[in-house]
VEXSEGU-56593 format. One record per residue: x, y, z of N, C-alpha, C in turn; residue in three letters. Coordinates in pm, whole numbers, plus 50000, padded with zeros to 5 digits. Example, Ala and Ser with C-alpha at 12.3 -4.5 7.8 and 13.67 -1.06 7.14 Angstrom:
<markes>
513194943150780512304955050780513204967050780Ala 512854977550708513674989450714512905000350787Ser 
</markes>
This chain:
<markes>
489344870948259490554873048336490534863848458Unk 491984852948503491544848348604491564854248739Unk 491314849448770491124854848986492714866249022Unk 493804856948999494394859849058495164878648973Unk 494794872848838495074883448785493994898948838Unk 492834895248824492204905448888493064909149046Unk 493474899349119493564907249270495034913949264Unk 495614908549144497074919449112496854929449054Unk 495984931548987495364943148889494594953849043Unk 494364947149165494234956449200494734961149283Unk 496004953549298497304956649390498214965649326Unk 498354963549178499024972349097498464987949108Unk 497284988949103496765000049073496715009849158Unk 496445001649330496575005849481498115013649452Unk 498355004649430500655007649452500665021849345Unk 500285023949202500165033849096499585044949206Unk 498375045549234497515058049297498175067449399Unk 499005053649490499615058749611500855064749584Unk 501265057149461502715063449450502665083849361Unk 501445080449305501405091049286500585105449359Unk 499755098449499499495104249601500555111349667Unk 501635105449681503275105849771503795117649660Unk 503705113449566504625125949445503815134249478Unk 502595138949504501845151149474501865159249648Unk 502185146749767502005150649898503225154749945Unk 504265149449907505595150049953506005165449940Unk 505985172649829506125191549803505295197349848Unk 503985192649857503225198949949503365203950086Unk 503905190850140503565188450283504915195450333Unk 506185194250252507505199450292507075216050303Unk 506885219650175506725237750150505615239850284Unk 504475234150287503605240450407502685226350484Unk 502815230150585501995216050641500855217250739Unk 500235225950680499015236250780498035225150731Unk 496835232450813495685218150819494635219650705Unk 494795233050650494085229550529494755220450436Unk 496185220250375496655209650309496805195650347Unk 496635193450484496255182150512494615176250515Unk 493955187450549492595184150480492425175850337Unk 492855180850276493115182450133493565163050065Unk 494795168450103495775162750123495105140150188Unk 494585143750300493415132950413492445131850304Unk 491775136550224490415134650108491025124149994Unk 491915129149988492715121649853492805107949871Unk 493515106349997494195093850042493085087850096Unk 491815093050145490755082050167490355078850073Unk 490265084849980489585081249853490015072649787Unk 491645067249767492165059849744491775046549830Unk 492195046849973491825034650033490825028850037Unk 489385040050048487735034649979487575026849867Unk 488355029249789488355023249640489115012249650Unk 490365007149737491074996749727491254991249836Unk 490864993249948491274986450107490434981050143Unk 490334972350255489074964850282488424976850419Unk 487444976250419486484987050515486924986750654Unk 487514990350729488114986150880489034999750935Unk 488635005151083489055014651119490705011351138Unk 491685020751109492885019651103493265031451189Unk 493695027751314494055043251440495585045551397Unk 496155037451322497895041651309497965037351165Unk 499145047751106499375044550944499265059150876Unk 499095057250748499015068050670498115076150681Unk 497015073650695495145078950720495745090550844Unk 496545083850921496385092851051497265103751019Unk 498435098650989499865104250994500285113950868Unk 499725107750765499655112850608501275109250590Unk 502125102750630503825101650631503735095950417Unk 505055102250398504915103450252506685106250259Unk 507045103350195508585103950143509195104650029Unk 510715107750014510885110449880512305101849917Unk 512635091949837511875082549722510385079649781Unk 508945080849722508265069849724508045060849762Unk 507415054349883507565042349951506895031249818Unk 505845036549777504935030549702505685035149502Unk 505825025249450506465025849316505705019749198Unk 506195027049077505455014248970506575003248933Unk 507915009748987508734999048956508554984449054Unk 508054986349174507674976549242507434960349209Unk 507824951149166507944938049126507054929849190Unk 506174921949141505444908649240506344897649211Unk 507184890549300507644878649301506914869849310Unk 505624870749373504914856749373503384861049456Unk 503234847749409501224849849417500814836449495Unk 499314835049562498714828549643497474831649638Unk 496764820949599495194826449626494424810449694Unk 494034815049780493104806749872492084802749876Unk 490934798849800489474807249789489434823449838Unk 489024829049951488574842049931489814851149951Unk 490644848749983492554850350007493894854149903Unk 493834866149914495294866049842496354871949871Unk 497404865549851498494871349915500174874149785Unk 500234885949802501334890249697502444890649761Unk 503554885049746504704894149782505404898349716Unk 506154917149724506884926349594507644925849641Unk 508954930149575510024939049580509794950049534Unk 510364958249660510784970449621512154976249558Unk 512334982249447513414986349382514144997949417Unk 513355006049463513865016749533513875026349679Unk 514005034349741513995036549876514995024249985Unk 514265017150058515055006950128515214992650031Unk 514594995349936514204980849864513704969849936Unk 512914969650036512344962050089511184952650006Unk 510984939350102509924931150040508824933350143Unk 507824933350039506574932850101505534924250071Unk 504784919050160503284910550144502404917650187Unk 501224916050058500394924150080498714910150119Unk 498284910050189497064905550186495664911950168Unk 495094903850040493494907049972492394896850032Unk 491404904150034490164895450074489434897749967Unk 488694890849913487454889249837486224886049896Unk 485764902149943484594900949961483054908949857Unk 481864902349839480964906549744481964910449649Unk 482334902449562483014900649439483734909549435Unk 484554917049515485654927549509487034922149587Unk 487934919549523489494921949615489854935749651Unk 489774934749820490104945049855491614944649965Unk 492584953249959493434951950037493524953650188Unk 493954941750271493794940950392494954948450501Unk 495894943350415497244947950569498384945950410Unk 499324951550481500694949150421501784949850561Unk 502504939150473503654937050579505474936750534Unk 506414938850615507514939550578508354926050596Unk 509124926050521510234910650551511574921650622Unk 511644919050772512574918150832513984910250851Unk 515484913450816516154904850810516924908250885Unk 516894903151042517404901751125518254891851158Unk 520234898351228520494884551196520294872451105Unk 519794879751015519684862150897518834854950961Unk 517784863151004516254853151061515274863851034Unk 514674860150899513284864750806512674864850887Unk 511684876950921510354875151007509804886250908Unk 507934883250860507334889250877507184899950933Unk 507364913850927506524926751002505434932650957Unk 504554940151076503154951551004503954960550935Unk 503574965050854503554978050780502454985250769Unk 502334996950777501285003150754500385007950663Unk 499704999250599499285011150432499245024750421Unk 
</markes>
């Protein structure tokens, strides 16, 4: 398999886990939002990012906040328009099909033979002047 296919294979799979993290957190968290289900709830979603994010303390985002919505921020309908790989670098950007339909870039590092996900970001269209934004995983 080449490179780049592996670091989509594990962008795809990040995007699958989460989206179905969000389906399982979203009824949860509405019906009751006490701290054992967020216990719960916080195990899941690290476990996910251990397995697919690159190792780095994150004080704002999902980890903290657990924020989850319905539509799904995270989809399987989600599209990669296009790919980039750098030596240890990769960079995806999707469309989103549903919720705001926003585009997103996601950046991978390859480190000790693993692509792991770094940051994701939003395409802002302001006035008809594209900028880059953080997003939060």
């Amino acid at each position: 398999m080449e490179t780049v296919e592996v670091a989509r294979d594990v962008l795809t799979n990040f995007i699958m886990k989460m989206n179905e993290w969000e389906m399982r957190c979203y009824p949860l968290l509405s019906a009751d939002d006490s701290e054992n289900i967020k216990v719960v709830l916080k195990d899941e979603l690290d476990e996910i990012f251990n397995k697919f994010c690159t190792v780095k303390e994150r004080k704002q985002g999902r980890q903290t906040s657990l924020s989850c919505s319905e539509p799904p921020e995270y989809s399987p309908s989600e599209e990669v328009l296009s790919s980039e790989i750098n030596k240890n670098k990769a960079v995806f950007v999707t469309q989103q099909h549903t919720g705001f339909k926003n585009k997103y870039r996601y950046t991978l590092h390859l480190k000790n033979d693993e692509w792991r996900i770094d940051k994701k970001e939003w395409l802002d269209d302001d006035n008809g002047i594209e900028k880059w934004k953080q997003c939060y995983l």
